[in-house]
VMD Tcl script that builds the backbone (N, CA, C; Angstrom):
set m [mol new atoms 228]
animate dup $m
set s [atomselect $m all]
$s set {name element resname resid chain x y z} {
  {N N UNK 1 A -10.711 -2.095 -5.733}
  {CA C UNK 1 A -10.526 -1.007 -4.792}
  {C C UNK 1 A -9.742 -1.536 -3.595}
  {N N UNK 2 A -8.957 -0.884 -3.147}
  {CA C UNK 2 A -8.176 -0.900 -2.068}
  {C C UNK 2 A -8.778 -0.728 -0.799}
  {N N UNK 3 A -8.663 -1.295 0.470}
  {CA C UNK 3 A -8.992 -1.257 1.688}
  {C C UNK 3 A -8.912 -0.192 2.195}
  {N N UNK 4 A -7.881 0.510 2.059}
  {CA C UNK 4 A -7.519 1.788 2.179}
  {C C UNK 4 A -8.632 2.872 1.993}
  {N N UNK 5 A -8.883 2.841 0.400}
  {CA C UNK 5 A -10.277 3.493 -0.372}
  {C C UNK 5 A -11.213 3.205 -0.192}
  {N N UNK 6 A -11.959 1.775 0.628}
  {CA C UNK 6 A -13.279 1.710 0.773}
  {C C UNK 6 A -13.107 2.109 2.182}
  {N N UNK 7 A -12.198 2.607 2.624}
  {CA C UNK 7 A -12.714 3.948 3.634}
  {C C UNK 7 A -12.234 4.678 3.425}
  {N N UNK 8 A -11.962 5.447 2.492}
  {CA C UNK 8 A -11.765 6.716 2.318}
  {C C UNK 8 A -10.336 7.199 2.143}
  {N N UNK 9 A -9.527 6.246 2.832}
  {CA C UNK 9 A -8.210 6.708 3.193}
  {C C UNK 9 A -7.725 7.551 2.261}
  {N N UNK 10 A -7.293 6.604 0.853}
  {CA C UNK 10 A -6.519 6.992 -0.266}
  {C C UNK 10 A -5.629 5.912 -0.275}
  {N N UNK 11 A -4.392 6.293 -1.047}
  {CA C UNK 11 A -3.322 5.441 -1.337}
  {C C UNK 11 A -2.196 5.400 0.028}
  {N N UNK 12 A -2.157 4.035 0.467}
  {CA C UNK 12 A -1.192 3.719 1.836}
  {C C UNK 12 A 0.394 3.763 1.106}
  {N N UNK 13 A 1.079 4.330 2.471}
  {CA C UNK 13 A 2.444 4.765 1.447}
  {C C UNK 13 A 2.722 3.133 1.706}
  {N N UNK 14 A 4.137 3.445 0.711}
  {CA C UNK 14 A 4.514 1.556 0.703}
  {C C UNK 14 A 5.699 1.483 2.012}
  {N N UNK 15 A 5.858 0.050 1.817}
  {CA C UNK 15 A 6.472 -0.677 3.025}
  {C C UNK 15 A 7.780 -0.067 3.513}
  {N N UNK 16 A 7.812 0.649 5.023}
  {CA C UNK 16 A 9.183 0.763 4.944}
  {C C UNK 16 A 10.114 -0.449 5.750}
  {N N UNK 17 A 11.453 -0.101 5.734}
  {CA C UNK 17 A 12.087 -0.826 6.288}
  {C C UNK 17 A 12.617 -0.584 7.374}
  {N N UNK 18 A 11.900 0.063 8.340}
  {CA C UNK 18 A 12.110 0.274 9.461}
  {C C UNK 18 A 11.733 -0.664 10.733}
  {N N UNK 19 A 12.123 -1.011 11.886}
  {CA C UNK 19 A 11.848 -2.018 12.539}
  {C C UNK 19 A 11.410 -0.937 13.601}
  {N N UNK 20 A 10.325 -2.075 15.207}
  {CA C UNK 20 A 10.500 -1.211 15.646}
  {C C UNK 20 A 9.315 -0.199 15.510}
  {N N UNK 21 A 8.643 0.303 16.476}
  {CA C UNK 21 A 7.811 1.234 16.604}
  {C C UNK 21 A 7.774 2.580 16.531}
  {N N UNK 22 A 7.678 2.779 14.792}
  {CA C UNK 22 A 7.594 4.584 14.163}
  {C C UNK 22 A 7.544 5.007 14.666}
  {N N UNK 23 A 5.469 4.940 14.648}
  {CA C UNK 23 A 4.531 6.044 14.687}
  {C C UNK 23 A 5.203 6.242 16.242}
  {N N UNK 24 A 5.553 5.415 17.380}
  {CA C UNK 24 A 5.461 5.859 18.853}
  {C C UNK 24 A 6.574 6.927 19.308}
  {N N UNK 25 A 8.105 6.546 17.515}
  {CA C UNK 25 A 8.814 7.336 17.762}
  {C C UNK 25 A 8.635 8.514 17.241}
  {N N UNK 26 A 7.641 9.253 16.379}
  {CA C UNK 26 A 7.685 10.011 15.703}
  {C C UNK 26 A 6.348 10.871 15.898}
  {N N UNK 27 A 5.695 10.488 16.918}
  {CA C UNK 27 A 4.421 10.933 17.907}
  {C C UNK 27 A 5.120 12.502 18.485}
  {N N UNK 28 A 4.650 13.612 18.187}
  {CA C UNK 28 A 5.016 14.423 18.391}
  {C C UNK 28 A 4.623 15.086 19.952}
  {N N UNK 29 A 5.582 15.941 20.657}
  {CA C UNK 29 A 5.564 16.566 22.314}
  {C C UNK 29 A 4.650 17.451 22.158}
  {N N UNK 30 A 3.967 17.664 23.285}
  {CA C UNK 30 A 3.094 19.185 23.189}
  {C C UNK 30 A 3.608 19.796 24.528}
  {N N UNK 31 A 4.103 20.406 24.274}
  {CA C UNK 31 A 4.646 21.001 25.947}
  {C C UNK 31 A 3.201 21.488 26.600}
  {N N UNK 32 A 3.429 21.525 28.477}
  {CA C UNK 32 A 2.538 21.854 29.345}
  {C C UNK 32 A 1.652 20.294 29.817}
  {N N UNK 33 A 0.578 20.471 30.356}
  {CA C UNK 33 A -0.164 19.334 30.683}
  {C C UNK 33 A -0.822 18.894 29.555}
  {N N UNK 34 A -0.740 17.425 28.988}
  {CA C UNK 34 A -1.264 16.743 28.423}
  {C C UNK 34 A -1.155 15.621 28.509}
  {N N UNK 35 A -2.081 14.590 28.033}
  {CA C UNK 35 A -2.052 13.055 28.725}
  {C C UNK 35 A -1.822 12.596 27.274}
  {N N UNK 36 A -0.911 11.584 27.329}
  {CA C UNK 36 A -0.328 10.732 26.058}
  {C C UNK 36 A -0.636 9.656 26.002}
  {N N UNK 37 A -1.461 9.336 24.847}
  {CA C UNK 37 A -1.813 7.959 24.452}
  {C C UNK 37 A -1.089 7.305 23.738}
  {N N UNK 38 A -0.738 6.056 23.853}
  {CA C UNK 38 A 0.074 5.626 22.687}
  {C C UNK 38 A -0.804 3.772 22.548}
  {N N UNK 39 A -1.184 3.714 21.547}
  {CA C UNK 39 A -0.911 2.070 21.541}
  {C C UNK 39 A -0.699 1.724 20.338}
  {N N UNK 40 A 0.130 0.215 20.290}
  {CA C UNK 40 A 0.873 -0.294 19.204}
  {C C UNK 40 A 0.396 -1.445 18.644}
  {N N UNK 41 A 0.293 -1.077 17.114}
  {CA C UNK 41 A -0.873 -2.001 16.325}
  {C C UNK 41 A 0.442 -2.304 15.207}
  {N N UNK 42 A 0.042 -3.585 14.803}
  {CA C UNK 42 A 1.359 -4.147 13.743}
  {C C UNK 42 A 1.123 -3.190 12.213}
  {N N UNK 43 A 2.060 -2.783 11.984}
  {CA C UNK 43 A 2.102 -2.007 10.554}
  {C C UNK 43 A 1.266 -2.412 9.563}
  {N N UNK 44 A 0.145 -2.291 8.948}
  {CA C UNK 44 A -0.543 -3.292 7.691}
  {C C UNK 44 A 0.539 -2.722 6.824}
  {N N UNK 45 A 1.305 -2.343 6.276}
  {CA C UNK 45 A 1.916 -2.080 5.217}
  {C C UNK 45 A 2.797 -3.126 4.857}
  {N N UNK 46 A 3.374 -4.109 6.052}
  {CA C UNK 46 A 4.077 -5.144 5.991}
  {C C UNK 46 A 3.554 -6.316 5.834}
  {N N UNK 47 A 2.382 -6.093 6.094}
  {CA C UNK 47 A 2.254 -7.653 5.405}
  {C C UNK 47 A 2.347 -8.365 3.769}
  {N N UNK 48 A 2.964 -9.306 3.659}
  {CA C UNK 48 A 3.202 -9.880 2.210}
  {C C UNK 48 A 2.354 -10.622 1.873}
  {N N UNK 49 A 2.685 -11.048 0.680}
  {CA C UNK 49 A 1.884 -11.934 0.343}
  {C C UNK 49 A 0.715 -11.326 -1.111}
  {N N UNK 50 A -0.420 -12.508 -1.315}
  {CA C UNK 50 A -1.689 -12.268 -2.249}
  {C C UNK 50 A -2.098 -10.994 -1.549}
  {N N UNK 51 A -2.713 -10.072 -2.783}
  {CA C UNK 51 A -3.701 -9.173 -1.977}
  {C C UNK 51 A -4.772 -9.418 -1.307}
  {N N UNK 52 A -5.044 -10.702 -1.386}
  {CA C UNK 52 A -6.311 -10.810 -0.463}
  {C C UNK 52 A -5.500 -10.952 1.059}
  {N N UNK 53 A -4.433 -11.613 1.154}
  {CA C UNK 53 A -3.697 -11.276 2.224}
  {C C UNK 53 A -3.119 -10.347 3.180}
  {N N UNK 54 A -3.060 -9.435 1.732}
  {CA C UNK 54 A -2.470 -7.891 2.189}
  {C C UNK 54 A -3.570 -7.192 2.851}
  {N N UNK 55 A -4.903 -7.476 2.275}
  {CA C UNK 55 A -5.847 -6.629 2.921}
  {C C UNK 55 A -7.003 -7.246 3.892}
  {N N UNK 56 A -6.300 -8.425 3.788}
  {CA C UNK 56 A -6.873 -8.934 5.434}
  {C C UNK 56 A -6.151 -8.441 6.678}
  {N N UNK 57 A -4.815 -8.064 6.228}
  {CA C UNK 57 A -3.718 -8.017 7.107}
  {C C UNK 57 A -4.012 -6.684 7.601}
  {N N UNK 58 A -4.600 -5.328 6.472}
  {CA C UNK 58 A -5.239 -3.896 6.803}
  {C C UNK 58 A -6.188 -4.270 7.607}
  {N N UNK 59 A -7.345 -5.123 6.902}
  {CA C UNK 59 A -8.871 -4.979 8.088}
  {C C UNK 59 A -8.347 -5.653 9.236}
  {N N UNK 60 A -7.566 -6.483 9.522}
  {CA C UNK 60 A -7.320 -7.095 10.719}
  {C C UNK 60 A -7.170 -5.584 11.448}
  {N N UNK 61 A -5.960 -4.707 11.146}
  {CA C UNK 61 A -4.952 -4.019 12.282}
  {C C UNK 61 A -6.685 -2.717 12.378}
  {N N UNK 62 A -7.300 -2.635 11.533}
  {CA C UNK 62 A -8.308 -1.521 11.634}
  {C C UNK 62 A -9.135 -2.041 12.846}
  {N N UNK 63 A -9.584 -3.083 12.701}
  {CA C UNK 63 A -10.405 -3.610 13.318}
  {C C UNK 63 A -9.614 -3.607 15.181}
  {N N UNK 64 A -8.591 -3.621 15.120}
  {CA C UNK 64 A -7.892 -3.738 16.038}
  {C C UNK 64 A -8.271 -2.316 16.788}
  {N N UNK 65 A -7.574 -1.330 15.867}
  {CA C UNK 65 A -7.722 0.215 16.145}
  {C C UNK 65 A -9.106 0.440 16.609}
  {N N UNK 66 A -10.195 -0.576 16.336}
  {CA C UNK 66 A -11.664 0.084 16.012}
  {C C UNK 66 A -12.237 -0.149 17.522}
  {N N UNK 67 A -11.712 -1.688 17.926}
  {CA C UNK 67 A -12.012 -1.883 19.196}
  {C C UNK 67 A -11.140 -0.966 20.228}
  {N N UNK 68 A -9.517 -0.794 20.324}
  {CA C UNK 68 A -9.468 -0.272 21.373}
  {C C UNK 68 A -9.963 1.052 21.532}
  {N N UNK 69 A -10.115 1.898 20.305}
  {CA C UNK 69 A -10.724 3.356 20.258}
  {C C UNK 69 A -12.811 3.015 21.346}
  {N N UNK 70 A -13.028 2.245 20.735}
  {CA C UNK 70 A -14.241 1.524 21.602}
  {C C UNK 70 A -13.719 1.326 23.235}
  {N N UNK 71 A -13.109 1.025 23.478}
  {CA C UNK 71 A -12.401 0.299 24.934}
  {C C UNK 71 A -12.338 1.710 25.884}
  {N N UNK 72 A -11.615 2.532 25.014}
  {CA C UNK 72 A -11.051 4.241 25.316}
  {C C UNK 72 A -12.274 4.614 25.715}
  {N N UNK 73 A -12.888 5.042 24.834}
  {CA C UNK 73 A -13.614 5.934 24.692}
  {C C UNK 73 A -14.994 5.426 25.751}
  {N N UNK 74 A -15.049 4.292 26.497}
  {CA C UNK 74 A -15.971 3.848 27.726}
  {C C UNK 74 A -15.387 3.968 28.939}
  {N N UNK 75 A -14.429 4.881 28.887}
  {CA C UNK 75 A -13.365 4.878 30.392}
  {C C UNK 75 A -13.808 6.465 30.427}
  {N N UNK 76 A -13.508 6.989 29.257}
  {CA C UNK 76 A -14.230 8.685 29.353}
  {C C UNK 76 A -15.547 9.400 29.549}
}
mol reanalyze $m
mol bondsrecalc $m
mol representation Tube
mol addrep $m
């Protein structure tokens, strides 16, 4: 099972070749007042290598996501 699937995700699309921060460019506007979060976590899709590599390289960036969503969410 995939890292992905033992949470639920599903299937992670594969690697693109884009450099450079997507998701921050492709984060969509909401017109009027709203406060924008952005933070930047390394792609797991890029990492190479053994799969045990590949999906250390997922739980690493989750784990990443897991704390600052933790960090956030004690300021609110």
């Amino acid at each position: 099972m995939t890292a992905a699937g033992q949470l639920g995700i599903g299937r992670l699309r594969p690697p693109s070749n884009e450099q450079g921060d997507s998701a921050n460019e492709r984060c969509p506007l909401f017109p009027g007042a709203a406060s924008r979060l952005h933070w930047s976590f390394d792609d797991p899709s890029a990492v190479t290598g053994a799969e045990d590599e590949r999906l250390a390289g997922f739980r690493r960036v989750c784990d990443e996501i897991r704390a600052r969503l933790r960090q956030w969410l004690e300021t609110i």
